[in-house]
C-alpha positions as CSV (number, residue, x, y, z in Angstrom):
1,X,21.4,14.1,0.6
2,X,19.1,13.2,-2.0
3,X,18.9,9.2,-0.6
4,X,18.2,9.9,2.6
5,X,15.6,11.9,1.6
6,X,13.9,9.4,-0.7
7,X,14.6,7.3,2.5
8,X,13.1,9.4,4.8
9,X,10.1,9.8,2.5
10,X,9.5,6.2,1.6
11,X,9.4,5.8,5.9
12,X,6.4,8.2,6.5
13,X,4.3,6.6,3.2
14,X,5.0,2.9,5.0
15,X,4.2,4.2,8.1
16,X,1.0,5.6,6.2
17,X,0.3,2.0,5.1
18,X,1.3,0.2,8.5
19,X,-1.6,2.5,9.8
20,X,-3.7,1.6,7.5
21,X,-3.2,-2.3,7.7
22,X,-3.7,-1.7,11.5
23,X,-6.9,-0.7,10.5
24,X,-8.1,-3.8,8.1
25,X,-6.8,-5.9,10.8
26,X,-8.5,-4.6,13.8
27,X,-11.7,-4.5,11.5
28,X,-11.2,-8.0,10.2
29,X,-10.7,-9.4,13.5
30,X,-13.6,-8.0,14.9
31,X,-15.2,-9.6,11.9
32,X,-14.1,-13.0,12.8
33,X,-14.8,-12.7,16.5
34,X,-18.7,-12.0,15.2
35,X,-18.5,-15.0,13.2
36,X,-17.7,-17.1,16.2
37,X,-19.6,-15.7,18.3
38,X,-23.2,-16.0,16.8
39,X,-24.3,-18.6,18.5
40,X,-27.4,-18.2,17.1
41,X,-26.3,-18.7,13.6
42,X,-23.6,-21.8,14.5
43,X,-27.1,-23.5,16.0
44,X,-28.5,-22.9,12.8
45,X,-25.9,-24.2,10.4
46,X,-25.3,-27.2,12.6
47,X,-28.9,-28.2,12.9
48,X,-29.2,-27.6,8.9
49,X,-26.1,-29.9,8.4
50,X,-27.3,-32.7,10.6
51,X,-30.7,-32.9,8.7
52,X,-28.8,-33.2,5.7
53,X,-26.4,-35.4,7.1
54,X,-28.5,-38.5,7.3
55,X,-27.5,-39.2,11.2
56,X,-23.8,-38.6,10.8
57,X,-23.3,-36.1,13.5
58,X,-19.5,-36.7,12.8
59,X,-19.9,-35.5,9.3
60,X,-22.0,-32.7,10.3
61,X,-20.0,-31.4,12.8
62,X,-16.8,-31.3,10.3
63,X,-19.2,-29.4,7.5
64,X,-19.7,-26.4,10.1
65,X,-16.1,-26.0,10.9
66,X,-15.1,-25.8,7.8
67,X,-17.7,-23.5,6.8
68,X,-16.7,-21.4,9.6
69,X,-12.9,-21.7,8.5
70,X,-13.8,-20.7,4.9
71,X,-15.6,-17.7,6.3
72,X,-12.9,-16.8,8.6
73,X,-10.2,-17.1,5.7
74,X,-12.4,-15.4,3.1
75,X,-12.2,-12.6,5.5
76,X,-8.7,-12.1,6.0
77,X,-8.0,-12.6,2.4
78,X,-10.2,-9.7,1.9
79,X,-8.8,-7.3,4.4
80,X,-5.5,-8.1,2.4
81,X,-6.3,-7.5,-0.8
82,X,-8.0,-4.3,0.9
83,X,-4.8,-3.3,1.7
84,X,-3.6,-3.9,-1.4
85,X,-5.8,-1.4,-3.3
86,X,-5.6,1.1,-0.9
87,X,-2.1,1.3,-0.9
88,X,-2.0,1.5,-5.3
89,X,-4.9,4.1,-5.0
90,X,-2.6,6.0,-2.3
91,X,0.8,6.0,-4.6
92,X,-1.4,6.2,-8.0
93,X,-3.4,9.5,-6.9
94,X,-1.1,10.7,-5.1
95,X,1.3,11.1,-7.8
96,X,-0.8,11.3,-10.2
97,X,-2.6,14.6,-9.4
98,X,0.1,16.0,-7.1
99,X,2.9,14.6,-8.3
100,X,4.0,13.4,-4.6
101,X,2.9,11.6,-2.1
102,X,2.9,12.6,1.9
103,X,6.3,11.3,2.3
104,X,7.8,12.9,-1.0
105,X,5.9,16.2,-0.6
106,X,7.7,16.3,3.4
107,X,10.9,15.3,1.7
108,X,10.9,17.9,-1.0
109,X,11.1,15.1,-3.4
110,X,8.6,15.1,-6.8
111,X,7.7,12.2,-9.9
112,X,8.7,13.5,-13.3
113,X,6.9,13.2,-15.4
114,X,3.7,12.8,-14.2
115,X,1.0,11.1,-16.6
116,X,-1.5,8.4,-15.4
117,X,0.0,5.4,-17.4
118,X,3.2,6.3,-16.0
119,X,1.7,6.9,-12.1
120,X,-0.4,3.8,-12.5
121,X,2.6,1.8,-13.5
122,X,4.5,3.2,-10.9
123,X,2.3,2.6,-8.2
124,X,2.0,-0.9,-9.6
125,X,5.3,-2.1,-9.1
126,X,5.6,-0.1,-5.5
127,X,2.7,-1.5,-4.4
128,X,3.8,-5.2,-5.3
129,X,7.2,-4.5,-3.7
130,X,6.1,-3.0,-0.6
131,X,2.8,-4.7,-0.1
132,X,1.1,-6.9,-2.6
133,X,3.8,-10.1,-3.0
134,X,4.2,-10.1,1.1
135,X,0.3,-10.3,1.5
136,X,-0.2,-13.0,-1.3
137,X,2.5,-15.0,1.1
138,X,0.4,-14.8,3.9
139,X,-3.0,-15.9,2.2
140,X,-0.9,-18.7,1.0
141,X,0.2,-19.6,4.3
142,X,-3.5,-19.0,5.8
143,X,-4.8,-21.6,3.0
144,X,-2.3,-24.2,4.4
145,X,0.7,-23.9,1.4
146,X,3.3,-24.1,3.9
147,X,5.8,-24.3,0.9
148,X,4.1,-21.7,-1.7
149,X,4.6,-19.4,1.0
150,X,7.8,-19.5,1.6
151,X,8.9,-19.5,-2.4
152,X,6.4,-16.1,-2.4
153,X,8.1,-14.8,0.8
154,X,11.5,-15.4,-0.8
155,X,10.3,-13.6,-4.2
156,X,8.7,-10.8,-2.0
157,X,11.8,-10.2,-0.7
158,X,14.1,-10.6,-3.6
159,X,11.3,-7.7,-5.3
160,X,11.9,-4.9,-2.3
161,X,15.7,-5.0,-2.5
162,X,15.2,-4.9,-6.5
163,X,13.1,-1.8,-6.2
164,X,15.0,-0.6,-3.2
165,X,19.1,-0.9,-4.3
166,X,19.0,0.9,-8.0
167,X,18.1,4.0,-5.5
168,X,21.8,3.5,-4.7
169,X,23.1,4.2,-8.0
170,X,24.0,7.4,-9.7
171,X,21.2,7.7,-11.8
172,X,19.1,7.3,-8.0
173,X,15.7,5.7,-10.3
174,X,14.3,2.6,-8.3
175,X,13.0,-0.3,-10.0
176,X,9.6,1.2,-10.4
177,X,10.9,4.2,-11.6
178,X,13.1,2.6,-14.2
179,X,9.7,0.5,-15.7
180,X,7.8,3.4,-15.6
181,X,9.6,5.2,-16.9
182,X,10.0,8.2,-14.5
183,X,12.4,9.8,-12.1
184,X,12.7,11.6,-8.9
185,X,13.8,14.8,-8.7
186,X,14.1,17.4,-5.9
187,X,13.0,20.7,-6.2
188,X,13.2,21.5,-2.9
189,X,10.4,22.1,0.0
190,X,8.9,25.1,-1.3
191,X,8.4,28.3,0.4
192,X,6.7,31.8,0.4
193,X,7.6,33.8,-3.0
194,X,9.8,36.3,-2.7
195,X,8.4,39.5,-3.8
196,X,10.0,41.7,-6.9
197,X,9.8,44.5,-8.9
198,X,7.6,44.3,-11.8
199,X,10.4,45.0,-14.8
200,X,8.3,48.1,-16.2
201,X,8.0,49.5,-12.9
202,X,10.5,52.5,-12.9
203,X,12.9,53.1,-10.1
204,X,12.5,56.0,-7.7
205,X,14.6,59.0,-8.3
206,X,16.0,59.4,-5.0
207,X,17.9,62.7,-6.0
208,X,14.6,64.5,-6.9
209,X,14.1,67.2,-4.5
210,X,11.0,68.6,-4.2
């Protein structure tokens, strides 16, 4: 069935993404454990705190942890919105020079019709669904907005099953399909052409004897 298909097809693209997010994270933790520890460069920013300090080692010390908390946030709030444009560049590429992405082209599934405002716009809302609300939730959270969070976690939710449950309905368009404007069809998985007669090429007399 059709839905299944579109289900089976949005799994591989997330798994693309979940790969991909594996990724940032491994590279933005390994970014943060560098930050920690350079000694070398925590001895530096104390000592240059303390001289500006006046004596107040207190103060000092409180300057270079939060510098080093800045640092360490910055960097996961860029491995985020890393992921972010990845995954748009993904669905917008994808679809826009191919018409499908992995999971659709596996699927037998294609985007009609395929112009890059309406791939752009599409990839847009699929990327806020699947990806961009949930990782503005967690920057959020990482800055300390404990109830921010939770009203973005709540709206990132409330925006997957709004993209996700019009998929259900006869027409089958999602909620990015329906603002873009486009639809998913299924022409099928493709295969080798089957080869025919040319229609001026004239049939053998078989009763010809010769």
């Amino acid at each position: 069935m059709p839905k299944f298909r579109r289900l089976g097809a949005w799994l591989i693209d997330f798994a693309l993404v979940a790969a991909a997010a594996s990724g940032l994270a491994v590279l933005t933790f390994n970014r943060i454990s560098a930050l920690i520890t350079d000694v070398p460069e925590l001895a530096t920013k104390g000592s240059w705190h303390f001289v500006k300090s006046g004596g107040d080692a207190q103060g000092a010390a409180d300057k270079m942890v939060d510098s080093l908390w800045n640092d360490a946030v910055g960097y996961l709030q860029q491995g985020f919105l890393a992921l972010i444009v990845l995954t748009f560049l993904y669905q917008w590429l994808t679809l826009n020079f191919t018409g499908r992405t992995l999971g659709k082209a596996l699927m037998g599934l294609r985007v009609t019709p395929r112009t890059p405002s309406r791939t752009a716009l599409r990839a847009a809302v699929t990327t806020s669904a699947d990806v961009a609300v949930y990782a503005l939730a967690c920057c959020m959270l990482v800055q300390g907005w404990l109830f921010l969070s939770v009203l973005c976690w709540i709206a990132a939710v409330a925006l997957f099953l709004l993209n996700v449950f019009p998929v259900l309905s006869r027409s089958s368009r999602s909620l990015a399909d329906r603002l873009a404007g486009t639809s998913v069809d299924s022409p099928g998985f493709g295969g080798l052409p089957s080869a025919r007669r040319a229609p001026d090429q004239p049939r053998p007399d078989l009763t010809r004897s010769w």
